[in-house]
N, C-alpha and C positions, 0 to 999 in steps of 0.2 A: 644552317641555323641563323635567326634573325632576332632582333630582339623585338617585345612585345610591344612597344611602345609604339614601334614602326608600322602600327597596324592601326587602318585606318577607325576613329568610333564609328558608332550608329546612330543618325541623327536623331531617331526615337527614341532613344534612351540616355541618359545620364550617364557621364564618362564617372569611372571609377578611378580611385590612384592605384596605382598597381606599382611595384618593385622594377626599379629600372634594370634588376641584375636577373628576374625572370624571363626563361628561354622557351620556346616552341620552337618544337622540330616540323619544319615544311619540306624538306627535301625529298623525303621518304613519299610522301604523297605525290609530289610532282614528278617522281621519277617514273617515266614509262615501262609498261609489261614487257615488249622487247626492246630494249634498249640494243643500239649497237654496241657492240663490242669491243673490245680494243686488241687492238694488231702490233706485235711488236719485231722492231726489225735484226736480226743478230749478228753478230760479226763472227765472220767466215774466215779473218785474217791470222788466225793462227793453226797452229795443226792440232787438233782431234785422235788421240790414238785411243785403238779398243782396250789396249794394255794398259794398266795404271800409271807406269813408267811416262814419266812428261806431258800427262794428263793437263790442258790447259782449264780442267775444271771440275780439278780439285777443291775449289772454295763451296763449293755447293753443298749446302746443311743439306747431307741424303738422312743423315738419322735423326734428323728433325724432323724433317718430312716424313720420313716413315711414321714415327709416333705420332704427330699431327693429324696425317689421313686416317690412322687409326682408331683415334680419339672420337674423330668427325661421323666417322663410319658406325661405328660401336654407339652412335648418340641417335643417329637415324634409324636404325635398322634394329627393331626388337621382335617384330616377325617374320614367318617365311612367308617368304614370297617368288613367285615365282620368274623366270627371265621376261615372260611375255607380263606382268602384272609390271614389272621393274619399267617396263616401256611404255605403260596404261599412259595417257597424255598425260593424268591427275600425277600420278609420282613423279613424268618428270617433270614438271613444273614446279612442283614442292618441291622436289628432294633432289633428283640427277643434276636438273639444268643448275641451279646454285650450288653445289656443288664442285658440278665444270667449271663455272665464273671463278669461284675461291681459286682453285689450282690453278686455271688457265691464264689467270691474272698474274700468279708467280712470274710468271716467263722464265721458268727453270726447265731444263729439257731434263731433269732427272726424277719429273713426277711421275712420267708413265713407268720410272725403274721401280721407284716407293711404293705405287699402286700395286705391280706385279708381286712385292716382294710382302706386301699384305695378305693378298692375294692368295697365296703359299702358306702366310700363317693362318690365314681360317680354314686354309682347305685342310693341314695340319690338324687344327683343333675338333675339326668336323670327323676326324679319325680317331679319335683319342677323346673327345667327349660327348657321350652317349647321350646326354641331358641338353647339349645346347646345336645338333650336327644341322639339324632345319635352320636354324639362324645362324650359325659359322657359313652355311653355302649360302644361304644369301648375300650374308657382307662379301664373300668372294667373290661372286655373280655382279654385286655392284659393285666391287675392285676393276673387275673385267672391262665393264660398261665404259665405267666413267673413264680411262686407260684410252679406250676407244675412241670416246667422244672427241676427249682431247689431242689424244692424236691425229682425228679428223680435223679439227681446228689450225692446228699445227700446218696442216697441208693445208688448206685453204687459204689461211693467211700466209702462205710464201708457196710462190709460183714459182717454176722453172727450173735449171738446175740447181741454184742456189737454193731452195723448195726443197730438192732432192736430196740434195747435202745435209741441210739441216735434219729432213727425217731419219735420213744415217746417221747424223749424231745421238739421234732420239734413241734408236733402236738397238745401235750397234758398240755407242760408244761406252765403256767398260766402269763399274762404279762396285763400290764393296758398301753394304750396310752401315758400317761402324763410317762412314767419311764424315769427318770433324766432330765426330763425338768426342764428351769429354774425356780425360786423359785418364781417369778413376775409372771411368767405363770400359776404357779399353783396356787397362790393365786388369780389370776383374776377370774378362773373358777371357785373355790370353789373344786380343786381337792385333793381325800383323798387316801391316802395307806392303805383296808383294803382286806382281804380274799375274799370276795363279791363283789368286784370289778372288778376284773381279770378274761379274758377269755382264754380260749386257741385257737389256731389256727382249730380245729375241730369243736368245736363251731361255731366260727365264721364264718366258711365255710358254716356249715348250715343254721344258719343267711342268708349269702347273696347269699344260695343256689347256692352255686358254685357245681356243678355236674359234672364237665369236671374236677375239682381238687379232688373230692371226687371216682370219679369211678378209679384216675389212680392205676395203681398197687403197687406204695408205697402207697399212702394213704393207700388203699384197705389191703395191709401188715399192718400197724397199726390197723385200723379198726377190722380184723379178731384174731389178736392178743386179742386187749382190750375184744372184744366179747368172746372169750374160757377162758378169765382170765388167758392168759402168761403174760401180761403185768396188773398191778395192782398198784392202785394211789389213795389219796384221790383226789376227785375233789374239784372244789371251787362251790356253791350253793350260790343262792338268797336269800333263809330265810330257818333256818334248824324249823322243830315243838320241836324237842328234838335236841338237840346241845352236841355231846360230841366229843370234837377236843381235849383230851388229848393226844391222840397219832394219829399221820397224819403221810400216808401212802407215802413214796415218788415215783417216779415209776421208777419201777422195775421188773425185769424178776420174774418170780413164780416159782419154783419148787415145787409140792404136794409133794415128799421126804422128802425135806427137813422141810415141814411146819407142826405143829401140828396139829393131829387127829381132834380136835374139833377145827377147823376155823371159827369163825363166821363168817370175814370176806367174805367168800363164801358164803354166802345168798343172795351178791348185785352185782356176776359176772353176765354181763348181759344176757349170754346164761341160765347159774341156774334161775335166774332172771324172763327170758322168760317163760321158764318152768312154773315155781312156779304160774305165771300170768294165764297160760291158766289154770293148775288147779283149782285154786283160782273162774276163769270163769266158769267154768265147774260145782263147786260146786252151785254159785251162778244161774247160768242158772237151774240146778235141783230143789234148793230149791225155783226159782221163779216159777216153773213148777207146782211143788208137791204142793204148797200154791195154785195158783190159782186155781188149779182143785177142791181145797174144801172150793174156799172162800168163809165166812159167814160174813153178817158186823155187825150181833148181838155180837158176840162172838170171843177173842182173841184167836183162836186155838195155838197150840205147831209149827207149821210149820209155820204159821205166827210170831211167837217172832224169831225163827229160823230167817225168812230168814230178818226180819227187823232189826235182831243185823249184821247179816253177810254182810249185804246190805251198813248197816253204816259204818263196817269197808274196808268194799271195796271202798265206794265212799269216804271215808278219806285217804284213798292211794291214791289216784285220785286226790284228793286234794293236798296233800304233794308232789308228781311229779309234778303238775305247778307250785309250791314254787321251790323244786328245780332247775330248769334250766326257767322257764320264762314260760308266754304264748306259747310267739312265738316258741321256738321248743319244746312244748305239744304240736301245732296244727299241728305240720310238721309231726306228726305219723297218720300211711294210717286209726287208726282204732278211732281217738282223737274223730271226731264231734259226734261217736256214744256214746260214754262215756259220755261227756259232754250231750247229749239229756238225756240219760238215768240217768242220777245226777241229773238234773232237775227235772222230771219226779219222782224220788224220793223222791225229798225234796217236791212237793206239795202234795203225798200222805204220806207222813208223819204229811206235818202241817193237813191236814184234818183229819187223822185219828185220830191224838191227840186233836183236836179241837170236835169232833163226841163225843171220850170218856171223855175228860172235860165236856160238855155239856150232857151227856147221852142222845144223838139225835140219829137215823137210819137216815138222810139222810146225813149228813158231812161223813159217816162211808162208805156209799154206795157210792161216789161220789169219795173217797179215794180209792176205789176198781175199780172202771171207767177209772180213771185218772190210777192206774196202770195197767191195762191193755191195756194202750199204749206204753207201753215197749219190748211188745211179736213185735213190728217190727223192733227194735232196738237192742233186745238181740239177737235173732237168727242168723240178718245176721253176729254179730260181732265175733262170732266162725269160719264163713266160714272166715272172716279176718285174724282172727288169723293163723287159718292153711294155709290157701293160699295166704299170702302175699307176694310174690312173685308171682305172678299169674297178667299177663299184665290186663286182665279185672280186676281185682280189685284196679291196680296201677290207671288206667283211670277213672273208678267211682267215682272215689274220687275228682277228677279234673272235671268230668263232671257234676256231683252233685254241687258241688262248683258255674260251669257256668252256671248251670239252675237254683237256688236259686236265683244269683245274678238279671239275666234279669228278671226269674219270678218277683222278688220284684221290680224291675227296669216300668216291663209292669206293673202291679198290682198301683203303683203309677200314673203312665200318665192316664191309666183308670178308675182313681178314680173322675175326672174330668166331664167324661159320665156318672157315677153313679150321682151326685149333679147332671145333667142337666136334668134328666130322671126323679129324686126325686123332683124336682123345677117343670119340666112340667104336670108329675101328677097331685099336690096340692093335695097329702094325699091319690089319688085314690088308689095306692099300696103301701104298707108298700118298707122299705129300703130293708129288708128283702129278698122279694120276688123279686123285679128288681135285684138287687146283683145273686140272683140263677139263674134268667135266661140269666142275662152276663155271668155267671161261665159255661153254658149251650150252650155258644155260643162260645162262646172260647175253648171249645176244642170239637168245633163242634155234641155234645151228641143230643140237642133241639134246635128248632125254635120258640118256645112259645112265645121269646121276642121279635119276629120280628111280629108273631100273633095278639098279643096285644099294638105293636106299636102307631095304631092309635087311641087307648084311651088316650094316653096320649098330641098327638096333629096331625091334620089331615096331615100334610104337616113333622113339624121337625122331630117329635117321628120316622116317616120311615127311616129319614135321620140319623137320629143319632145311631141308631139300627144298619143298612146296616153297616154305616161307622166302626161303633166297630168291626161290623163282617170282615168286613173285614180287618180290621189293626189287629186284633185279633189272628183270625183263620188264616189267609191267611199270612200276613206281619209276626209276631212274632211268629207261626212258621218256617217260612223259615229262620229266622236268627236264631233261636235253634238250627236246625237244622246244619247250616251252621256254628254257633259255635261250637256244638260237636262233630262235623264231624269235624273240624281244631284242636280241643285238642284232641281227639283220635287218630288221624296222627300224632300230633306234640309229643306224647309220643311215639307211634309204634315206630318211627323215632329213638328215643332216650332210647331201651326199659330196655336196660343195666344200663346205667347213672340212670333212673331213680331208677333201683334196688336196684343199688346201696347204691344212696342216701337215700332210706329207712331202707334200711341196717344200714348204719351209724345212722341216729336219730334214730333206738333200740336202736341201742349201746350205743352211747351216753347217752339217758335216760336210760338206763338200768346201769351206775355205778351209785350209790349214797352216798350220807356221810350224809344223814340224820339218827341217831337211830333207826328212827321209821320204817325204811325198815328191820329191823333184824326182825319185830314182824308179823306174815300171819293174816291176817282178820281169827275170831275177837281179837285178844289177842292184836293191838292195840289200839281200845277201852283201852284197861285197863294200858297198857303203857303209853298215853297220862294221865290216870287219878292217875297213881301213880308215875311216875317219873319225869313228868315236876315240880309237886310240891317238890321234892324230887332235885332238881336242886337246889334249893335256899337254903338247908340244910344242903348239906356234900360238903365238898370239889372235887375241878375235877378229881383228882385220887379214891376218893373215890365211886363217880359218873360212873366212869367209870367201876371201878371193878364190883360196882352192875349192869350194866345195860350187863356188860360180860357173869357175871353168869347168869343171866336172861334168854340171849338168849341164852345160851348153855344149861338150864333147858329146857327150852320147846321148842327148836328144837334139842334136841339129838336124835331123831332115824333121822332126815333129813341131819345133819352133818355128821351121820355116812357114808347115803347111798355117800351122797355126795363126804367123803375123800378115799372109795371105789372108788366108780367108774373114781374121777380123777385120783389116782394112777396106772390104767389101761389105761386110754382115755389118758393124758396129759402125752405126753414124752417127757424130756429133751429138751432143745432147744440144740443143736451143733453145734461147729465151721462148717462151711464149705469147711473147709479145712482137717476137722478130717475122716477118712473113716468111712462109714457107713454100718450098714452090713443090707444083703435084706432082708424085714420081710418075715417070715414062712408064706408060700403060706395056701390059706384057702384049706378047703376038696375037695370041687367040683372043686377047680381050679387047685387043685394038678391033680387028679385023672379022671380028664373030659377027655374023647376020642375027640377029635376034628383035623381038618385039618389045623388051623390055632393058635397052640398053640404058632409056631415059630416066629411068628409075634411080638407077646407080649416079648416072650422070650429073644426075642434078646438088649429089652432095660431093661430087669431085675439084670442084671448085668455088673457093670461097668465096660468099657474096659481097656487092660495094658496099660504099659505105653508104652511100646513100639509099640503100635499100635496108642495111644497118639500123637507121635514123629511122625512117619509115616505122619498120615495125617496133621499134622500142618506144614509139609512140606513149604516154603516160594518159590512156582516158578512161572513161568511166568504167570501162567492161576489163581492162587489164590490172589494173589497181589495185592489189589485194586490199579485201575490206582490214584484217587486222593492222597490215603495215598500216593503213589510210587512217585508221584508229589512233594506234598508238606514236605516229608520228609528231614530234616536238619542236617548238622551236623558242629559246628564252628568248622573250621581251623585255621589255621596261616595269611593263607591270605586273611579270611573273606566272602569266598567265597563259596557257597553249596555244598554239595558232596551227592552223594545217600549215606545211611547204608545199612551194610547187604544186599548187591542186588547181586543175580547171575551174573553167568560171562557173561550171554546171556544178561543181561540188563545194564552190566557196558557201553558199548556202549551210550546208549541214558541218557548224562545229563540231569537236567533241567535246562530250562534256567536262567539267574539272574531275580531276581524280583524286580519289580521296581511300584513307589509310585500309581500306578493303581491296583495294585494287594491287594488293603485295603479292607478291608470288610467294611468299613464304608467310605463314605457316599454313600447311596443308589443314583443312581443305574449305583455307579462303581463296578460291577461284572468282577470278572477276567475272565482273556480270555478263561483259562481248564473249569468253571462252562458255558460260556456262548456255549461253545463247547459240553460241555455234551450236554443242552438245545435243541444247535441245529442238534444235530443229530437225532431228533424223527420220525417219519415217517411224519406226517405233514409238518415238514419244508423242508424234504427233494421231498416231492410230488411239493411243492409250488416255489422250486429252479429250478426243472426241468423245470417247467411249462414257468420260468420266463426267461429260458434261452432260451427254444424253442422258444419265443415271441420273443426274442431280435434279435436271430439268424433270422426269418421269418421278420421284418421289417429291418436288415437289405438289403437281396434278393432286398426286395419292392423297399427300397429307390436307391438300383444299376441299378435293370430295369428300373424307371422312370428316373434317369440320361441318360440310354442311349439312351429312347426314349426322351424325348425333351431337352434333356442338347445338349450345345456346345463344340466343340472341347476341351476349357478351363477346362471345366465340365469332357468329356472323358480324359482328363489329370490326375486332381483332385482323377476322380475315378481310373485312374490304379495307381498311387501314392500309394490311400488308400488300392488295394489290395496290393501292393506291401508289406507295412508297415502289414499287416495281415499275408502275407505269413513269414515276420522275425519275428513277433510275436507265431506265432504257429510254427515253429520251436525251440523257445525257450518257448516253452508248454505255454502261455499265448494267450487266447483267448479273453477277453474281460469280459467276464462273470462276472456274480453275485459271483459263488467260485473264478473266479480269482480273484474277487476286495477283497474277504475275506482272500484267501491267502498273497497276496500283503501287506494288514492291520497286519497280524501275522508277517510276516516278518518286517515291519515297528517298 
């Protein structure tokens, strides 16, 4: 702001006195559409843990910001709209991109936490209120977004590992709602500051399955990071079984170099992790194999003790991964509900079998043998998961599985209705039994028997109510299955990436852990749980800690060896991006291949000089984007734009001053160069022509109908009006739709 005085008069007019303490705002106009940005640089020099415990940032207003974006959100957004409309160029220019500027300005790395955590409450309110669910997912949808944007920003403005670092503070590092809220606030809720409380911002994504912020390519950068174990962190967990926090991991870049041979910590990277699981499976799936083929329920064979200790410690992993991170993302992994049946399914063939040999009875023992034998449908396919998880048919199974559960138990309830009316009209003729078999029979259209024997149960209703089942049945409640899994099998196609994604990340996720008990492979934590949880309450936590070190490093040393092998080969340095890289040594066959098109590859195998660098980053007339050329600034003396750096071919064409419509806000004052982009498209330009020809053609109309019944007044009128057309098109105005637009630019 300047004062008015400083402004220069008009020699044609008479200066006025005016108030030396009146202000006009100039800045606003002067300020360019895209302005650069600002970049801010952070310090890396203290440690970052996901836990709350010695949180070096802690001072950051999280519940200010939450209620901030809230406020900001809730003022923007009063219709639905939808993701692709959210991204129309017009909203983000109005509404996203300012937005991104307000928060990205912060330089707080715990807005992408307060967004997600918004994010959560509209999808919330979108559940629970019937009247506002269209505009709750929107503000969600732009929680998402702008999450996104910023975290895109965030990677752009820092390169390299230090880049890398900071987006694992972004994402990973641990924060609670209520941080620095006032002290009446937190005592109203009953809010605590403990380890177990705090999420991170990846977490949290999963939660309210934001897949549009999970598949972007920063996220995706962390995510791949966390999964090969470059990036390494204690997390924060719900309930650990064995608890040893004597030393908590902050996050941090990995070097295998640097780290010592025998790492435990590498037992709970979540690619090692993965691995370790499907073997683990694999074992599990033989030894259920090798037992069933000789089951006896006389006699407790060697392969039965086998595979019921191996069994326990497998479904106590099972157990201990929904301790740590929750129900809800144990269920968001593509292969959970199989595990969970199969844990089930366990624990009732173990109470029988122990219940059989208490009792020394044959049939609890035989029934225990029965019962698992319904496992062989649930173990088998869970290998094909493992390995092809990635695999769009298996992404959708899992969703489609999900919707025919739902409706089957949904139809299964409404036709429970017709079973009582059929068991009432009998009066005992047929058991419940046998009418139930022949609905089951009818419904997925197998037999007719229950339409057969209808009229024993009454000459007139029994038909009626028979037919009608059949047909709401058979007929009705398949066509909406139908028409459901046929809408979520599309609605994933659609989306086949995002969803890969996302299941990507819930490995990862589950797959770091900071419970003990992951150091130990089924069975050995059996024996962990029974000797060191009691052992907790006896030695101190250093000393706790030391024993449970040695432990794992006793009975996983030939796995830590393979282990700090093979990542000193796989895991290479993370490097500046600015530091030269040299090309890795070409494999045999790729050296040595006879082919036609070796040149092809070749030519991006090594990077070009500099001076060819220089070359093409040439700045001329054809490379220059028009917009940057536009809105590019530079303050003078006299306050007034100049192009930079612009050839001599383009000193020529100033821009012009910009003036208070040239704002990016308020929607929808679009500047004149965007609305000029717009309307250059082939559409608007077919739709001008069209409109001109129309104007020019009812002209003609309205001249010949003057000369046929118009008067002399009229024949005056009209040579006037050519007259006045003929000075006009000499001075290149015709009338037109471009001329009214030209005219407007000029204006």
């Amino acid at each position: 702001m300047r004062d008015r005085t400083d402004r220069p008069d008009r020699p044609d007019r008479p200066t006025k006195p005016v108030r030396a303490q009146s202000l006009r705002i100039v800045e606003p106009e002067r300020r360019p559409l895209l302005a650069h940005r600002a970049t801010f640089s952070h310090e890396l020099d203290h440690e970052v843990f996901s836990c709350h415990q010695m949180n070096t940032h802690s001072h950051l207003p999280v519940y200010n910001n939450i209620h901030r974006i809230r406020r900001d959100i809730v003022s923007v957004v009063e219709d639905h709209l939808s993701l692709d409309q959210l991204r129309d160029v017009r909203i983000n220019v109005s509404v996203v991109r300012p937005l991104v500027d307000k928060l990205y300005e912060q330089d707080d790395i715990s807005i992408v936490y307060c967004l997600l955590v918004n994010r959560a409450q509209f999808l919330s309110e979108q559940s629970h209120m019937n009247n506002r669910q269209n505009v709750s997912f929107t503000r969600a949808t732009l929680c998402e977004l702008i999450a996104t944007r910023i975290l895109r920003r965030f990677n752009e403005d820092n390169e390299g590992p230090n880049g890398l670092l900071v987006l694992s503070h972004i994402l990973v590092a641990g924060f609670e709602p209520f941080q620095n809220a006032p002290q009446e606030t937190r005592n109203q809720v009953h809010a605590t500051t403990a380890w177990n409380n705090t999420l991170p911002a990846l977490e949290l994504a999963i939660l309210t399955e934001s897949k549009l912020f999970l598949s972007s390519t920063s996220c995706q950068k962390v995510v791949d990071a966390i999964y090969e174990g470059r990036i390494i962190y204690t997390p924060s967990s719900f309930l650990d079984i064995i608890p040893d926090r004597y030393k908590l991991k902050p996050i941090m870049l990995y070097d295998p170099r640097e780290a010592p041979l025998l790492n435990q910590y590498r037992l709970i990277v979540p690619r090692t992790r993965n691995i370790l699981e499907i073997i683990q499976f694999m074992i599990l799936l033989g030894l259920y194999t090798a037992f069933m083929a000789e089951r006896d329920p006389e006699h407790f064979s060697i392969l039965e003790v086998f595979f019921t200790v191996y069994a326990f410690g497998w479904v106590l992993d099972q157990f201990a991964t929904i301790l740590e991170h929750g129900w809800h993302v144990y269920t968001q992994n593509l292969w959970s509900f199989l595990d969970v049946t199969f844990a089930v399914i366990y624990w009732v063939y173990l109470a029988l079998r122990i219940h059989g040999w208490r009792t020394e009875t044959l049939e609890p023992g035989q029934q225990a043998l029965d019962v698992l034998a319904m496992g062989a449908p649930v173990l088998i396919p869970r290998l094909a998961f493992n390995l092809l998880s990635d695999n769009l048919l298996f992404l959708s199974l899992r969703s489609m599985m999900t919707d025919f559960a739902m409706l089957t138990a949904l139809a299964a309830w409404c036709f429970f209705g017709f079973l009582l009316s059929l068991v009432w009209l009998g009066n005992g003729v047929f058991p419940a039994m046998t009418i139930s078999k022949w609905m089951i029979y009818i419904w997925f259209g197998l037999d007719g028997s229950g339409i057969h024997y209808s009229t024993d149960f009454h000459p007139i209703l029994g038909p009626a109510l028979m037919v009608t089942f059949a047909f709401l049945g058979n007929t009705l409640f398949l066509t909406i299955l139908v028409s459901m899994l046929s809408s979520t099998f599309s609605t994933i196609v659609s989306s086949a990436t995002a969803e890969i994604q996302f299941r990507h990340a819930v490995l990862t996720l589950e797959g770091v852990k900071s419970d003990a008990i992951f150091a130990y492979q089924p069975p050995f934590n059996i024996l962990a749980i029974l000797l060191l949880v009691p052992l907790k309450f006896c030695v101190s936590p250093r000393w706790f800690h030391k024993i449970h070190v040695a432990t794992v490093r006793f009975i996983n040393l030939p796995l830590l060896l393979v282990i700090a092998i093979v990542e000193r080969r796989v895991l290479s340095p993370i490097k500046p991006s600015s530091s030269p890289s040299t090309p890795p040594r070409p494999w045999f066959w790729k050296k040595w291949r006879i082919t036609a098109h070796s040149d092809i590859i070749s030519v991006f195998s090594v990077p070009p000089p500099d001076s060819v660098l220089d070359e093409i980053a040439t700045d001329d007339e054809l490379t220059r984007h028009m917009i940057r050329r536009q809105f590019t600034r530079q303050n003078t003396s006299e306050g007034t734009l100049q192009p930079t750096a612009m050839p001599d071919s383009l000193k020529s064409s100033q821009p012009r001053q910009l003036n208070r419509r040239d704002s990016i806000a308020p929607f929808p004052g679009l500047r004149a160069e965007l609305h000029g982009v717009l309307s250059e498209s082939n559409e608007m330009g077919e739709i001008t022509n069209r409109l001109e020809a129309l104007e020019e053609s009812t002209q003609r109309i309205e001249a010949m109908l003057l000369r046929l019944v118009g008067d002399e007044g009229d024949m005056e009128s009209v040579e006037e009006e050519e007259e006045e057309e003929e000075e006009q098109q000499e001075l290149g105005r015709t009338g037109t739709i471009s001329d009214l637009d030209r005219t407007a630019d000029e204006q």
